[in-house]
C-alpha positions as CSV (number, residue, x, y, z in Angstrom):
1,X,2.8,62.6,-7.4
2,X,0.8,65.7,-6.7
3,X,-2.2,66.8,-8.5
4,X,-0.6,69.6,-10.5
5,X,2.0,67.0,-11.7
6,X,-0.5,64.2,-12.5
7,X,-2.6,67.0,-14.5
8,X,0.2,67.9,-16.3
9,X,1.4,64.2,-17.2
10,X,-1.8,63.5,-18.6
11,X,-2.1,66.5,-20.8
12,X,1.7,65.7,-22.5
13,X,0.6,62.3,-22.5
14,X,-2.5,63.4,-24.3
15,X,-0.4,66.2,-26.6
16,X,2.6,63.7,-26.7
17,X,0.0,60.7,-28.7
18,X,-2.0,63.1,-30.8
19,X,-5.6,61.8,-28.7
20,X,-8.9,63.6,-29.3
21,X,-9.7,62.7,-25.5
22,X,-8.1,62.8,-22.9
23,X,-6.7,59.3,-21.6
24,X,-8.3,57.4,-19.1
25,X,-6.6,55.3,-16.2
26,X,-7.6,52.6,-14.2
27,X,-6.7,51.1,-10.3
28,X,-7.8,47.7,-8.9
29,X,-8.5,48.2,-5.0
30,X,-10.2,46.5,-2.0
31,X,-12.8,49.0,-2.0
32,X,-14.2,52.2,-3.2
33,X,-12.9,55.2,-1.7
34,X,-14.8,57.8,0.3
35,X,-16.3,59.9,-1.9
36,X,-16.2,58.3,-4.9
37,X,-19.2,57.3,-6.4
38,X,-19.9,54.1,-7.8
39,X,-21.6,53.3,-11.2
40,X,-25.3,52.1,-10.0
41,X,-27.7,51.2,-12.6
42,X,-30.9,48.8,-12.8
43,X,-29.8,45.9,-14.4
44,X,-31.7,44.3,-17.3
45,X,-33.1,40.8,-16.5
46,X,-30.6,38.0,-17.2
47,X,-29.7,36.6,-20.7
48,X,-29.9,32.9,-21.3
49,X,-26.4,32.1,-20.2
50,X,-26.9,34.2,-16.8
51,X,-25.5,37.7,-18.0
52,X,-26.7,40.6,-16.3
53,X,-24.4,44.3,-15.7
54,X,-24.8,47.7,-15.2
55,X,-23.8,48.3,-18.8
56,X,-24.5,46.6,-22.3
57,X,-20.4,46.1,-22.3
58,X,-17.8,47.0,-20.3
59,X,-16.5,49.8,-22.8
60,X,-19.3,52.3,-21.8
61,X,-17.3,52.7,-18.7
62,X,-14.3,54.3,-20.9
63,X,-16.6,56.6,-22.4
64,X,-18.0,57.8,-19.1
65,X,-14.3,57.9,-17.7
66,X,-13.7,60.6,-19.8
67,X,-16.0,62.5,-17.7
68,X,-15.7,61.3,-14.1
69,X,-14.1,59.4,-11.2
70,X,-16.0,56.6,-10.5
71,X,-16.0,53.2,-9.2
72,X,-17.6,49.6,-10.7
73,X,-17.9,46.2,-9.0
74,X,-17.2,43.2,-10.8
75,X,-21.4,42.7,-11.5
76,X,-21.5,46.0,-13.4
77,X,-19.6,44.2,-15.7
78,X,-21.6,41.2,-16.1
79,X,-23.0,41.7,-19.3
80,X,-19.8,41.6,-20.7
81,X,-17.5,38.8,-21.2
82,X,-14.9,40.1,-22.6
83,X,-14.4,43.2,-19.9
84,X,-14.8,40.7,-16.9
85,X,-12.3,38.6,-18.2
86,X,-10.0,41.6,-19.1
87,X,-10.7,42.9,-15.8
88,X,-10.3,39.7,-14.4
89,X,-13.3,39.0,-12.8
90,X,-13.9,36.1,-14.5
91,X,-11.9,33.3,-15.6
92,X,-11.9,31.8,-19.6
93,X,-14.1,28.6,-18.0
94,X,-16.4,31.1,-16.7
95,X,-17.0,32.9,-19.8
96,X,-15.9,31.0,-23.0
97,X,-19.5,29.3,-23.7
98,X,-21.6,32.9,-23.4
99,X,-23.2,34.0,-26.3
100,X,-21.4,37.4,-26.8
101,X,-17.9,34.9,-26.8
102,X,-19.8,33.4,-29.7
103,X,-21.2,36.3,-31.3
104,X,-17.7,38.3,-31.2
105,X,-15.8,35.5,-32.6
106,X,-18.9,35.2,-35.9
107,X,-17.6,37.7,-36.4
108,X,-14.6,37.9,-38.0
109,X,-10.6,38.1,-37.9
110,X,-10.5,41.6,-35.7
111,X,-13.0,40.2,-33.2
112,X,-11.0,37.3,-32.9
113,X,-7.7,39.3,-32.4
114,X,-9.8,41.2,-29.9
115,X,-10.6,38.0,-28.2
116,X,-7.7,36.5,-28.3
117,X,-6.0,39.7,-27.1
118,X,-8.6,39.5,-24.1
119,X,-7.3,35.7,-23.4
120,X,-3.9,36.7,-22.7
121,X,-4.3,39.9,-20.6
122,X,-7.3,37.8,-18.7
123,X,-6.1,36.6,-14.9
124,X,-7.8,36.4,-11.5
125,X,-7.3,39.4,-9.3
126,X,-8.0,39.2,-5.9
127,X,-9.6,42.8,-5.8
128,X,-13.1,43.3,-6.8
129,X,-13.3,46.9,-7.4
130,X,-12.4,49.2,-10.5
131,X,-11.3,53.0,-9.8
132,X,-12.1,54.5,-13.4
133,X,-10.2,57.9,-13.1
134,X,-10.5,61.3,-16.5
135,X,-7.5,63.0,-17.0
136,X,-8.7,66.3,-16.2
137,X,-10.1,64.9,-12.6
138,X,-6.0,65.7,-12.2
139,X,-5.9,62.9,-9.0
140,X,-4.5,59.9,-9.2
């Protein structure tokens, strides 16, 4: 698809839905792309059951996608259980006993849709890299 074409997509897609922003797509690859820049950030020390990222949770990354190509690694997303078992970084034995599992599901019936809907879409991938990729960047 060439650029003019993607760029195009997006903005029906965007009209098309009714979104204030424009949407934001991700790839899984081998490894990040020449250059794209990766998300590098100093990490906070660990929590008590071993979480540590580049991010407080795994959604920041779809804010900044609406600004930017960029690329995480499966530790920027370590601070989040739910977006590394989305992602499928982690698997539901790695994550279930964490204490933003526990605190998400306290919380009531939509967090526990949201977990649950993070159960089913959660598998393994054999690619540890995230391409996060705005709309307007018009590449795909």
């Amino acid at each position: 698809m060439s650029q003019t074409s993607f760029a195009r997509w997006h903005q029906d897609l965007q009209e098309l839905l009714g979104l204030a922003v424009p949407p934001v797509g991700i790839a899984f690859t081998d490894g990040i792309a020449a250059g794209v820049r990766r998300i590098e950030r100093t990490k906070p020390p660990a929590t008590a059951d071993g979480r540590t990222g580049a991010v407080a949770a795994s959604c920041v990354f779809w804010i900044e996608g609406t600004r930017e190509v960029f690329a995480t690694l499966a530790e920027d997303h370590g601070n989040c259980s739910v977006g590394s078992l989305t992602h499928g970084f982690k698997t539901m034995d790695d994550v279930a006993h964490n204490a933003d599992v526990a605190a998400l599901l306290e919380r009531g019936r939509r967090c526990k849709a949201l977990w649950r809907s993070a159960v089913r879409q959660g598998s393994r991938r054999d690619r540890g890299c995230d391409l996060v990729v705005p709309a307007k960047a018009g590449t795909p």
